[in-house]
N, C-alpha and C positions, 0 to 999 in steps of 0.2 A: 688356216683359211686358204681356201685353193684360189689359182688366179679370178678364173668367173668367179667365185663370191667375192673377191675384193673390189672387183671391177663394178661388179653389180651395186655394192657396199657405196663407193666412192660416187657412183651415178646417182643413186640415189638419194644421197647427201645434198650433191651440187643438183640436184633438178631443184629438189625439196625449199634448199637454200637460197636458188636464182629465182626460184619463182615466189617467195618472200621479197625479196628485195625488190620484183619488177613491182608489185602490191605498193609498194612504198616508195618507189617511182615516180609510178601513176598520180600519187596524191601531191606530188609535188610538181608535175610537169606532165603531160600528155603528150611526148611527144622524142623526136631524135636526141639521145644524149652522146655524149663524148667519152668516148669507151677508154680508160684508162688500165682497168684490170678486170678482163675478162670473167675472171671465177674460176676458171676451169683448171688452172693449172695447180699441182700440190705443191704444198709448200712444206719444209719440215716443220717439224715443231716438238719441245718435251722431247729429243733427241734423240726418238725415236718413233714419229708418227708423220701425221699428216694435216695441213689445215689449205682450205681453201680462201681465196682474200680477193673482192670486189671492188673497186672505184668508175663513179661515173662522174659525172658533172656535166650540167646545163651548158650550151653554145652559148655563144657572143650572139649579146642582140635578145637573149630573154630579159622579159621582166617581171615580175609579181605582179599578180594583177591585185593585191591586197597589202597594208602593211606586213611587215615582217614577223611582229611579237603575233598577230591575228594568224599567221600563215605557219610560225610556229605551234599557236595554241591548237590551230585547225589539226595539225597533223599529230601533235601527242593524242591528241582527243581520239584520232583515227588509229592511232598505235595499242589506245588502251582497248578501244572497244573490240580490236582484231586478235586479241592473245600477245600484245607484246610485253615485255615484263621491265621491270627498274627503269624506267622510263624517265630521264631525268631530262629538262630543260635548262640550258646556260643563257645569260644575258651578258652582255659585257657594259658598262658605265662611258662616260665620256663621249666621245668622238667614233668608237668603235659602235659599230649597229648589227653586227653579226650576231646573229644567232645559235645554238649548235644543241641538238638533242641527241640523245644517248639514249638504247633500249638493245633487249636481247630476246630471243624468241628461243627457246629450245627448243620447240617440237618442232622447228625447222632449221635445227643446228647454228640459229645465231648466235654467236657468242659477245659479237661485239657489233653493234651498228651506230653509226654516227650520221649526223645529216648537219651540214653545216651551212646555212642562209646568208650570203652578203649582200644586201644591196648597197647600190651607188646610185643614188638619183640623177647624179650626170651623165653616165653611160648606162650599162647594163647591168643587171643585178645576177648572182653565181650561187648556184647548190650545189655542192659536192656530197655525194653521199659513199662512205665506206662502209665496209662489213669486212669482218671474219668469220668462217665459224671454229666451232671447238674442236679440241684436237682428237684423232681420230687414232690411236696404236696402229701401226701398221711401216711396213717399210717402204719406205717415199720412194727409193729410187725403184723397187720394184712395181709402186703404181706408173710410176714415170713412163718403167717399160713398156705397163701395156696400154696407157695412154699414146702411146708413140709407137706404133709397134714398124715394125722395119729398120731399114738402113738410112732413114733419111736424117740431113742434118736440118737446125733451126730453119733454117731461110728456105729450104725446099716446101717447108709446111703454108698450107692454104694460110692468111691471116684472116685473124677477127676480122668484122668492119672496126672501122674505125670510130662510127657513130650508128648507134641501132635506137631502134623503138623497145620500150619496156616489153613489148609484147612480141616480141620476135623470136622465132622458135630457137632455144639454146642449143649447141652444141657442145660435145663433150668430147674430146679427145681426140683422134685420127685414125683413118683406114693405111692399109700398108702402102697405099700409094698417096700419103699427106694428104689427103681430103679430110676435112670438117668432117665429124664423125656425127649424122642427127640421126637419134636412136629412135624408133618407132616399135608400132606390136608384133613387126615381124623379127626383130635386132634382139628383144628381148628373150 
């Protein structure tokens, strides 16, 4: 595989991938979340490939505007009807009110998504949603390269925000001068 098809490869995974999960955002929050794990960066995996891995989670100061078991049925309901697959729902017993569902989409390389609902009646109630997708053959440090492409170190690169809207155009990787790389129809 030559650089562009890797690059192309790798783009097309995380667009494919983030724009599933923003899908699954939206059903749980319309609105700025807490950017934990961008997506965008590879990760190794199978010790000689590549996985992508997302975390978000709800601000301080959200609340369900619905019970939690309701808010969980409402979004498996939404997972089934959208292509998502093994879709399973957790309860926990007791004093524990958390929720947590698990499903996987492959035709947009989710391998793993989790969505986990805590409320607190006393303060604010907390979604965290993760995802990976599946691993990808390929060698990580050479997508690294051309995710990064230049001389620059960590800290010189643009950052994520720190809190985006599900619907905010992703970016993938960096220009040789650490700018946020947004690929458009003329990039391709």
């Amino acid at each position: 595989m030559t650089d562009d098809e890797l690059l192309d490869q790798a783009r097309d995974v995380n667009f494919a991938f983030k724009a599933a999960l923003a899908d699954v955002q939206m059903q749980v929050f319309d609105g700025d979340w807490k950017n934990y794990g961008y997506g965008a960066e590879a990760w190794n995996c199978d010790e000689k490939g590549y996985t992508f891995r997302f975390k978000r989670a709800t601000l301080p100061q959200w609340k369900l505007t619905e019970p939690t078991r309701d808010a969980a049925e409402r979004i498996a309901t939404w997972l089934d009807d959208n292509g998502w697959q093994n879709i399973k729902t957790q309860g926990y017993s007791g004093d524990i009110a958390n929720i947590v569902i698990h499903a996987e989409k492959p035709d947009a390389y989710v391998a793993r998504l989790m969505i986990d609902i805590s409320p607190d009646p006393a303060t604010y109630d907390i979604a965290t949603i993760t995802a990976e997708t599946r691993c990808f053959t390929s060698d990580v440090d050479r997508l690294d390269a051309l995710l990064q492409p230049g001389d620059l170190e960590v800290d010189e690169l643009e950052d994520v925000p720190s809190t985006e809207h599900p619907t905010a155009k992703p970016s993938f990787g960096y220009t040789p001068d650490g700018k946020r790389r947004f690929w458009d129809d003329a990039d391709e």
